[in-house]
C-alpha positions as CSV (number, residue, x, y, z in Angstrom):
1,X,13.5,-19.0,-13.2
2,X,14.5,-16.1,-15.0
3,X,16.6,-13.9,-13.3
4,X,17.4,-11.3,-16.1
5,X,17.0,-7.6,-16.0
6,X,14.6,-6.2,-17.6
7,X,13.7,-6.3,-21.5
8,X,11.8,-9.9,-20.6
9,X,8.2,-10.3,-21.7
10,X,7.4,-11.6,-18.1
11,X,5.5,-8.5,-16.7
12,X,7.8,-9.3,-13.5
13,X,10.5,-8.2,-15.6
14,X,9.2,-5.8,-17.7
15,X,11.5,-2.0,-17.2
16,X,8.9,0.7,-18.1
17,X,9.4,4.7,-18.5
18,X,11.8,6.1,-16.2
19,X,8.9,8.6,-15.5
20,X,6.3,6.1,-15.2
21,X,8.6,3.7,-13.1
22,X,9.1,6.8,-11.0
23,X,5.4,7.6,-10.4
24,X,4.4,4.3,-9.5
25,X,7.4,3.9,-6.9
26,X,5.9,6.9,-5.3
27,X,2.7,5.2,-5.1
28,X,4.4,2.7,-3.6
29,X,5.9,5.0,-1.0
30,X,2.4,6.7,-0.3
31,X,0.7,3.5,0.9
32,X,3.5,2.5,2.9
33,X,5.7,5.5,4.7
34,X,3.1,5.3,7.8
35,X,4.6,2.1,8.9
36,X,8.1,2.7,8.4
37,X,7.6,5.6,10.6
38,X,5.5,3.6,13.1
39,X,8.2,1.8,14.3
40,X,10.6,4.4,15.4
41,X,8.3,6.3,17.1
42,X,6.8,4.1,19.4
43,X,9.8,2.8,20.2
44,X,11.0,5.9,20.9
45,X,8.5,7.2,23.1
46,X,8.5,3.9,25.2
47,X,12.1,4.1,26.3
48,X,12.3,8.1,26.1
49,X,14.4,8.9,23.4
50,X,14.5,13.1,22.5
51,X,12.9,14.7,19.6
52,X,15.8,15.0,17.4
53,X,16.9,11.3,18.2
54,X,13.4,10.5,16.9
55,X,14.3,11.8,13.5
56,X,17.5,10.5,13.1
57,X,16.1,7.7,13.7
58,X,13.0,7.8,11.2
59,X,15.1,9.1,8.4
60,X,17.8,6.3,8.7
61,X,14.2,3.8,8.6
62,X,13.4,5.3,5.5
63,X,17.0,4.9,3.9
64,X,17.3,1.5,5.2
65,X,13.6,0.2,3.9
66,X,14.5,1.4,0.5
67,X,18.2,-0.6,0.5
68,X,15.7,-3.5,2.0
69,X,13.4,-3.2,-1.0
70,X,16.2,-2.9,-3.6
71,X,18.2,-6.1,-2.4
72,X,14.8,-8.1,-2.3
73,X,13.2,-6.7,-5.4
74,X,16.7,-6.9,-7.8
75,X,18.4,-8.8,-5.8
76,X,22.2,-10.4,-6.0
77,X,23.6,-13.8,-5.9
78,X,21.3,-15.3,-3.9
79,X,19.5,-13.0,-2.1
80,X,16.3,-11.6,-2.7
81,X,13.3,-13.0,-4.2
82,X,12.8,-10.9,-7.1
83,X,9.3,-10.2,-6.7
84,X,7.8,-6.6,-6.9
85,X,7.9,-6.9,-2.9
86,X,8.8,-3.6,-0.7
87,X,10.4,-3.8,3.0
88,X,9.7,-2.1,6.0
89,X,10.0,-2.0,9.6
90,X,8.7,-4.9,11.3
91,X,5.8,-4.5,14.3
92,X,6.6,-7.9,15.2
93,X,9.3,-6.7,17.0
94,X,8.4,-3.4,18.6
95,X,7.4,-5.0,22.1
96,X,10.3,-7.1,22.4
97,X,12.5,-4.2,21.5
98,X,10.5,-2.0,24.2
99,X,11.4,-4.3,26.4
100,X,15.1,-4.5,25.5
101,X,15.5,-1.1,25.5
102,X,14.8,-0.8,28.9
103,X,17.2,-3.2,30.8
104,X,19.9,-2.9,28.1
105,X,19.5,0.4,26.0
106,X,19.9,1.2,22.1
107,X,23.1,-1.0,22.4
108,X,21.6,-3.7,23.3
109,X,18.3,-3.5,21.0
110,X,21.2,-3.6,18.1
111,X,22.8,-6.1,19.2
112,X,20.0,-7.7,19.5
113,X,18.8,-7.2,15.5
114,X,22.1,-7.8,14.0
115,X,22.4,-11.5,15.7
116,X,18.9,-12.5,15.2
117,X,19.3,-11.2,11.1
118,X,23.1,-13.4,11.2
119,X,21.0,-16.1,12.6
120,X,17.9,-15.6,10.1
121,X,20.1,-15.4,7.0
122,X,21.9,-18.9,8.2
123,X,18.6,-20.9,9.0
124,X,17.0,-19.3,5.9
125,X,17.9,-22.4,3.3
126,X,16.4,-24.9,5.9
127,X,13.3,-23.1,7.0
128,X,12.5,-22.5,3.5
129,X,12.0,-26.2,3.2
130,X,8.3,-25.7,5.4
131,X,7.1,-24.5,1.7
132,X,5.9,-28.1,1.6
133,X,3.2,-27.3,4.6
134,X,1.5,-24.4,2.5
135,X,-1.1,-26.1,0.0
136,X,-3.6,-23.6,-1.3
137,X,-5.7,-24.5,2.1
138,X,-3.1,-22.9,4.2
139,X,-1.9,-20.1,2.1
140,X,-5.3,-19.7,1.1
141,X,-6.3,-18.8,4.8
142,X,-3.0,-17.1,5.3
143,X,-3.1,-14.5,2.8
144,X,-6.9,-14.1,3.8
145,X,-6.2,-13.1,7.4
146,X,-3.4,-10.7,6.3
147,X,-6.2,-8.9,5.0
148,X,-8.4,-8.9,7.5
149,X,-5.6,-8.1,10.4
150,X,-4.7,-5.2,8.8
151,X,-8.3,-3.5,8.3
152,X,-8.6,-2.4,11.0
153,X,-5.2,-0.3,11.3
154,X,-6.8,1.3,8.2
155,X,-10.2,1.8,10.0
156,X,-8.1,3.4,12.9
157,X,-6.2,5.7,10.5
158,X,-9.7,6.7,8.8
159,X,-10.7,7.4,12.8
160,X,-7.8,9.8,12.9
161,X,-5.3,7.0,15.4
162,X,-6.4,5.0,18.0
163,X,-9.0,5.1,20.7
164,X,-8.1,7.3,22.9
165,X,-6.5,9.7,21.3
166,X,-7.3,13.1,20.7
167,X,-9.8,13.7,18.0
168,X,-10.1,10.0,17.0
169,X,-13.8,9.3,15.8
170,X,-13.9,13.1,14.9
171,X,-16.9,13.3,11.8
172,X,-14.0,15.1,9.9
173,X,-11.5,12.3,10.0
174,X,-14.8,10.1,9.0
175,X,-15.7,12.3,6.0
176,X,-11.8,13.0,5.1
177,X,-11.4,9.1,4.5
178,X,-15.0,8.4,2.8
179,X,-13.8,11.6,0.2
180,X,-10.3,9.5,-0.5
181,X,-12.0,6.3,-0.8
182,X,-14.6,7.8,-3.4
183,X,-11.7,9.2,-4.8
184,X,-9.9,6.2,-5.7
185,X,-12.9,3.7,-6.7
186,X,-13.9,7.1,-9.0
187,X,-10.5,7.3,-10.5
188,X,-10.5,3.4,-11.0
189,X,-13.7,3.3,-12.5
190,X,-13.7,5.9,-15.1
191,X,-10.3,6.4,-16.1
192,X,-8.2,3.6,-17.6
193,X,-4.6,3.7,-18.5
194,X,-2.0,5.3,-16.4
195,X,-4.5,7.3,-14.5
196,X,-6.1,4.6,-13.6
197,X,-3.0,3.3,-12.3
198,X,-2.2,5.7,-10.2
199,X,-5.8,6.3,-8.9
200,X,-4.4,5.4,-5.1
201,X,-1.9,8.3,-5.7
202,X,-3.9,10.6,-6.5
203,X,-6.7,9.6,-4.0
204,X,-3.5,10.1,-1.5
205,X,-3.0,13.9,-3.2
206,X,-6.2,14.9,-4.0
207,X,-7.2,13.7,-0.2
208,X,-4.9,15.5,1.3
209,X,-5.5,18.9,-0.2
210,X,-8.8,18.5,1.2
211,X,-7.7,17.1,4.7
212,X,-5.9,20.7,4.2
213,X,-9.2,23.1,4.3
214,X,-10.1,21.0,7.4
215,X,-6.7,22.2,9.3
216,X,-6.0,18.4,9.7
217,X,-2.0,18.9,7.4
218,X,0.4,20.3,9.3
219,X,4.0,20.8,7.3
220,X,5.7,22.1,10.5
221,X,8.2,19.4,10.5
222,X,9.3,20.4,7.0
223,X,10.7,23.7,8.3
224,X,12.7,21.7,11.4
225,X,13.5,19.2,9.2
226,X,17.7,20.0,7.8
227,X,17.9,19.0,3.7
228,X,20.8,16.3,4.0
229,X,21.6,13.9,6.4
230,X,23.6,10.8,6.4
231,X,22.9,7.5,8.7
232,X,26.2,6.5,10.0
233,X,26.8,3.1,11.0
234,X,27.0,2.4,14.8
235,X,25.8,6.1,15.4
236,X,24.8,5.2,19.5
237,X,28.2,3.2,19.5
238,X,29.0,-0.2,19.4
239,X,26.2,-2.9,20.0
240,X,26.4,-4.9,23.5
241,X,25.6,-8.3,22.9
242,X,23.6,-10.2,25.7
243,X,22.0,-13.8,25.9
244,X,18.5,-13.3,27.0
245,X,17.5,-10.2,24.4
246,X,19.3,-12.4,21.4
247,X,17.6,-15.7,22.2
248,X,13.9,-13.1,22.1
249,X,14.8,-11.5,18.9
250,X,15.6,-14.7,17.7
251,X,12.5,-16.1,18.7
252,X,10.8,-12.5,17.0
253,X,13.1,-13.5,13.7
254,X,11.3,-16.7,13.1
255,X,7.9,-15.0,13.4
256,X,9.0,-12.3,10.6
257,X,9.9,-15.5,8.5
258,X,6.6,-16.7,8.9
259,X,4.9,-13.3,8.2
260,X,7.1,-12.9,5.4
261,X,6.3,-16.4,3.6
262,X,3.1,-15.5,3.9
263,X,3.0,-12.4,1.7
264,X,5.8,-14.1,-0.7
265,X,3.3,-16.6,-1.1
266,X,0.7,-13.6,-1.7
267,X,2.3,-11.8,-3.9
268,X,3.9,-15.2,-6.1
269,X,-0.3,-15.8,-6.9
270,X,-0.8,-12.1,-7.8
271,X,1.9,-11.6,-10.4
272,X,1.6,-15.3,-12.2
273,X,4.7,-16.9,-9.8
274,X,3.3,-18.8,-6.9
275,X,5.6,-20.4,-4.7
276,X,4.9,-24.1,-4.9
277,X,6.8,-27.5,-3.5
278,X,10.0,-28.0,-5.0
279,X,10.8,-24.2,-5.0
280,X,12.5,-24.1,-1.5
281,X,15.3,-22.1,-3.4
282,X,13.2,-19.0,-4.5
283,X,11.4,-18.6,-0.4
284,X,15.3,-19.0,0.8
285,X,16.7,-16.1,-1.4
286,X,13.8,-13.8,0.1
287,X,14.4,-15.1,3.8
288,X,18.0,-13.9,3.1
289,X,17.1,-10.6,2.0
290,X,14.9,-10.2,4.7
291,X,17.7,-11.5,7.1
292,X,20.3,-9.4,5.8
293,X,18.5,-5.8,5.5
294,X,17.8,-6.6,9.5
295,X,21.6,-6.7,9.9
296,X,22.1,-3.4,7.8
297,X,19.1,-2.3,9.9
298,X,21.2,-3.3,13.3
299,X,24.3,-2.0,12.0
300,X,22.5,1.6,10.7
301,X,20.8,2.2,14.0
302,X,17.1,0.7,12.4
303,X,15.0,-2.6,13.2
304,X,14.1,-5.7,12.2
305,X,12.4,-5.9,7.9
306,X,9.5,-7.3,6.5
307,X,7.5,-7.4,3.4
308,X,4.6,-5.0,4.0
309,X,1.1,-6.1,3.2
310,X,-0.3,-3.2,2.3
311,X,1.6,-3.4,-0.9
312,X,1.0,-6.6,-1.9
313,X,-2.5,-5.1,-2.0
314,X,-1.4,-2.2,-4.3
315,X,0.3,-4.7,-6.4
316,X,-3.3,-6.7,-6.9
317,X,-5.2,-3.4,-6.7
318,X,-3.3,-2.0,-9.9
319,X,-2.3,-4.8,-11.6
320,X,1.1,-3.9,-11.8
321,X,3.4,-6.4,-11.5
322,X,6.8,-5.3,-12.5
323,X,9.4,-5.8,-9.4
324,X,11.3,-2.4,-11.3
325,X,8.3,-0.3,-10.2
326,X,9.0,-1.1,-6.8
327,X,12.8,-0.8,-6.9
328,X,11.9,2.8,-7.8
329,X,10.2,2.9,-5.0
330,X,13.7,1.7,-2.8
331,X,15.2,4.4,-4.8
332,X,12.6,7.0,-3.5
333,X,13.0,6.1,-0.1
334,X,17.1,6.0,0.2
335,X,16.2,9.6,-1.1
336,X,14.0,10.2,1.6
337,X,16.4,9.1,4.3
338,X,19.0,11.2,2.8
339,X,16.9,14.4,2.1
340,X,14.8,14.8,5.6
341,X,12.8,17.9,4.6
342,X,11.0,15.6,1.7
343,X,10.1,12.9,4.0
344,X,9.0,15.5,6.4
345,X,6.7,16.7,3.1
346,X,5.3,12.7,3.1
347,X,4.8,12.1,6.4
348,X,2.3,15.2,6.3
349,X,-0.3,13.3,5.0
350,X,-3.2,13.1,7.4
351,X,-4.1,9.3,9.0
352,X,-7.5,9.7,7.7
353,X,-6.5,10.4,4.0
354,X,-4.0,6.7,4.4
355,X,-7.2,5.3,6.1
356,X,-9.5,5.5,3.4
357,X,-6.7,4.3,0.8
358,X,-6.1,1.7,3.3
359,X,-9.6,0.4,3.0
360,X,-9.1,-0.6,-0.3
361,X,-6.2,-1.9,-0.3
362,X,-6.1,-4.2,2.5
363,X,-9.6,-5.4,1.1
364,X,-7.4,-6.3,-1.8
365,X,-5.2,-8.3,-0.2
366,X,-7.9,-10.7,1.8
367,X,-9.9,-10.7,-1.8
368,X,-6.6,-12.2,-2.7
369,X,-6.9,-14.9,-0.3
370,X,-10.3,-15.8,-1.0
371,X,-9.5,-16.2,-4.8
372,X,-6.6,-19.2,-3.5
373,X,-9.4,-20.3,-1.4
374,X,-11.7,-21.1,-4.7
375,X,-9.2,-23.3,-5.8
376,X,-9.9,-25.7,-2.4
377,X,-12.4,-28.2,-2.5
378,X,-14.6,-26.5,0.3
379,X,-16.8,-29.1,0.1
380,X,-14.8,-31.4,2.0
381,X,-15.5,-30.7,5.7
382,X,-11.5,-31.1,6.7
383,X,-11.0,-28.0,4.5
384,X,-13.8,-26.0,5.7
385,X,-12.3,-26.6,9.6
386,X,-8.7,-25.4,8.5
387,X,-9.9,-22.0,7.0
388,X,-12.3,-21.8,9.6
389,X,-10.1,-21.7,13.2
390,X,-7.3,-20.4,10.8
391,X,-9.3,-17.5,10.0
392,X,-10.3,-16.9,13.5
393,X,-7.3,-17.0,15.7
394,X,-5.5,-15.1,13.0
395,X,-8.4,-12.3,13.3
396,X,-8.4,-12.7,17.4
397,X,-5.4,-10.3,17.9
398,X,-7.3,-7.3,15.7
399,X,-10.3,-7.9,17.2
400,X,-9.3,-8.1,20.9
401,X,-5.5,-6.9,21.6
402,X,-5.4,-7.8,25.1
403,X,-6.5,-11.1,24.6
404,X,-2.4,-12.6,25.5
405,X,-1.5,-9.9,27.7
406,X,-1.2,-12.3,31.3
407,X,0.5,-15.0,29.6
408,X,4.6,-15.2,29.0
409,X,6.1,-12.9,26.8
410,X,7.1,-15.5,24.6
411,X,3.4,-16.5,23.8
412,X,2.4,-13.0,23.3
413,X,5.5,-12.5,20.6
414,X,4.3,-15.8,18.8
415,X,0.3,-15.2,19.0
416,X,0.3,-11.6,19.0
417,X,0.6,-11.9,15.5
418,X,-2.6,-13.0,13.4
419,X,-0.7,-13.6,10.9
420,X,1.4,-16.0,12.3
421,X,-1.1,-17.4,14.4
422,X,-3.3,-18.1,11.5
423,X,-0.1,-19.7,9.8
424,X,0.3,-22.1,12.9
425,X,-3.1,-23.5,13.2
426,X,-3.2,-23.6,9.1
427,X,-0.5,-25.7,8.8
428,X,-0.8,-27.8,12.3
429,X,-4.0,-28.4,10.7
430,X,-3.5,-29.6,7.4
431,X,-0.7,-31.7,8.6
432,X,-3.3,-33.4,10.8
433,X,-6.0,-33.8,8.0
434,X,-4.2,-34.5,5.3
435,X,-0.6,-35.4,5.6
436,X,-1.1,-37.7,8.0
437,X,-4.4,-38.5,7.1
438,X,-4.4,-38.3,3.8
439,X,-5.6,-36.2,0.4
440,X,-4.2,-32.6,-1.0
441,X,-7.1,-30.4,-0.3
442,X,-7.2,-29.3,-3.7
443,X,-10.7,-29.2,-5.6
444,X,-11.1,-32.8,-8.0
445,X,-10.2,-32.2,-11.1
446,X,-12.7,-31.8,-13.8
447,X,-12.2,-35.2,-15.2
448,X,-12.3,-36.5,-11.3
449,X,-15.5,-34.6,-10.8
450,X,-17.5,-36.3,-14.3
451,X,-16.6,-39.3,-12.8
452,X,-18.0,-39.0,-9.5
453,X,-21.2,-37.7,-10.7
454,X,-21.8,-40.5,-13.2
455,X,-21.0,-43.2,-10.1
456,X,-23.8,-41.1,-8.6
457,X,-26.3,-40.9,-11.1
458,X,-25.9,-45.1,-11.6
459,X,-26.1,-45.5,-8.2
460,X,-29.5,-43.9,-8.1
């Protein structure tokens, strides 16, 4: 593989515009920054954290998802997959951390992240070998229910949150999200070139100005917000390390490796570089960076990282493939953890505006899956039973969150995911059906097929 900077015909490779790079890392930024604040907040509310701890702890997220992003897009030695990939704050982890935070403290959540990342970025080389288990059947299915999972996190932003809350299901969240969905199939329609590119952007902009006239923006947190800060390593003091909350983030680590195969494997069949058998190396250089930005996360007061889904739609959804655009984007947000009042500006952006930008793009992504479906020969019942439960257990925990609530934590870390769950029964299955039972799962070739229909047609 190619591992030169920029200059390369490979549209992976290719450096564009400084300006250009610069507007399309934004984009990138836009359709993600609801996430990375996610993370912090809840957290922070569950074990009672203050206000101003909240956004010390938000801002170092953002600076610490952008040095995630760099060391996984560009990448050093080997670490980092080199794909147009961006990182953020893992939800995988949020209930074990709850949890943690509550018998042991912050001190014990870090400790916590920076031995399950050690642990991640040494197990990395030899769980990369599983590459073997994901045929297009599996990561077919895999990259299908990442889709679907995460539609309806953007049907709850277009809502205006969760059920519930306060205002959610109001007709002006409803109309607010319809406007930036029209806005962004419009854009995408009738313009081409860079406008065309950016049509999520200015979906994002343009929805938000009108989210404005409805009173739903509120830039409050801009004028609270101070216009430099600095994460400093160990700011709650040094992490305690204790048995129990290691050997559950550890357990939470392995999940985020599964997760984050799957949207490697997503985003290798977008840009023209799938991940197949015999390129163990490539999935271990991405575990690594995924590994290692959760240490810097321990060590800068953060959480656990993951490749975020909703970009690998943006990536498909554009067509822009270039892992450079997306190490601006690491660029804009180290600037955003440094500067608070300007992520203050971007976390203005209403729920319902990311909601109906969401729609689309998390559409992308499961469209995504079904195109690696196409190349499965459906018509062999073994397949059709692998997507099938695949698809289902992986949508169970969007469709009914409760579902694993009365059985042991460790179930509910494991399951809770859809993703991961889908992963499990995919590849559980195929190794039933096929590895031990025989055949690929892959559609006959064409030469195959002739053959089969001639035996046919002489046999009637």
């Amino acid at each position: 593989m190619d591992r030169g900077v920029g200059g390369g015909r490979d549209p992976v490779d290719e450096v564009l515009p400084v300006g250009k790079m610069a507007v399309f890392g934004l984009q990138h930024v836009l359709a993600m920054y609801a996430g990375v604040i996610a993370v912090p907040l809840i957290i922070a509310s569950a074990i009672g954290l203050p206000e101003r701890e909240v956004t010390y702890i938000t801002a170092a997220s953002f600076f610490v998802c952008g040095v995630a992003t760099l060391i996984q897009s560009v990448g050093f030695w080997r670490v980092g997959i080199r794909l147009p990939i961006v990182q953020g704050t893992s939800f995988v982890t949020v209930s074990p951390m709850i949890a943690i935070g509550g018998h042991y403290g912050l001190k014990g959540i870090y400790g916590s992240v920076i031995a399950a990342g050690v642990f991640g970025f040494l197990i990395s080389p030899y769980y990369s070998k599983l590459l073997r288990f994901f045929p297009p059947v599996v990561s077919g299915s895999v990259i299908t229910v990442i889709g679907l999972s995460l539609t309806p996190v953007a049907i709850g932003w277009a809502a205006g949150g969760q059920p519930g809350q306060k205002g959610y299901g109001a007709p002006e969240n409803i109309l607010v999200a319809l406007i930036t969905l029209v806005l962004v199939l419009a854009i995408t329609r009738f313009f081409g070139g860079f406008i065309g590119r950016i049509a999520v952007l200015l979906g994002l902009v343009i929805g938000t100005v009108i989210a404005a006239f409805f009173g739903m923006v509120d830039i409050s947190g801009v004028g609270k917000a101070g216009w430099f800060g600095v994460t400093t390593p160990f700011h709650y003091g040094l992490p305690a390390f204790h048995l129990v909350p290691i050997v559950t983030m550890m357990l939470a680590m392995l999940v985020i490796m599964v997760e984050t195969t799957s949207d490697m494997l997503a985003i290798g069949e977008i840009v023209g570089k799938p991940l197949r058998e015999g390129e163990e190396e490539r999935l271990a250089d991405g575990l690594r960076a995924d590994s290692l930005s959760t240490v810097i996360g321990g060590v800068l007061n953060t959480y656990p990282f993951s490749a975020f889904a909703q970009n690998v739609g943006l990536v498909r959804y554009t067509n822009l493939k270039s892992r450079f655009i997306v190490a601006a984007g690491g660029v804009i947000l180290v600037l955003l953890g440094l500067f608070p009042k300007f992520a203050a500006l971007v976390t203005a952006i209403p729920l319902p505006v990311l909601g109906g930008a969401g729609l689309v793009l998390f559409g992308t992504v499961a469209a995504s899956g079904v195109q690696t479906l196409s190349r499965v020969d459906l018509s062999d019942n073994r397949n059709i039973t692998i997507v099938a439960v695949s698809l289902a257990l992986g949508i169970l925990p969007a469709v009914a969150p409760t579902f694993y609530d009365r059985l042991p934590d460790w179930v509910q870390v494991v399951f809770g995911s859809g993703i991961t769950s889908a992963s499990i029964a995919a590849i559980v299955l195929n190794v039933g059906f096929h590895i031990l039972g025989g055949g690929t799962g892959r559609r006959p070739a064409p030469a195959t097929e002739a053959v089969e229909h001639a035996q046919q047609a002489e046999e009637v």
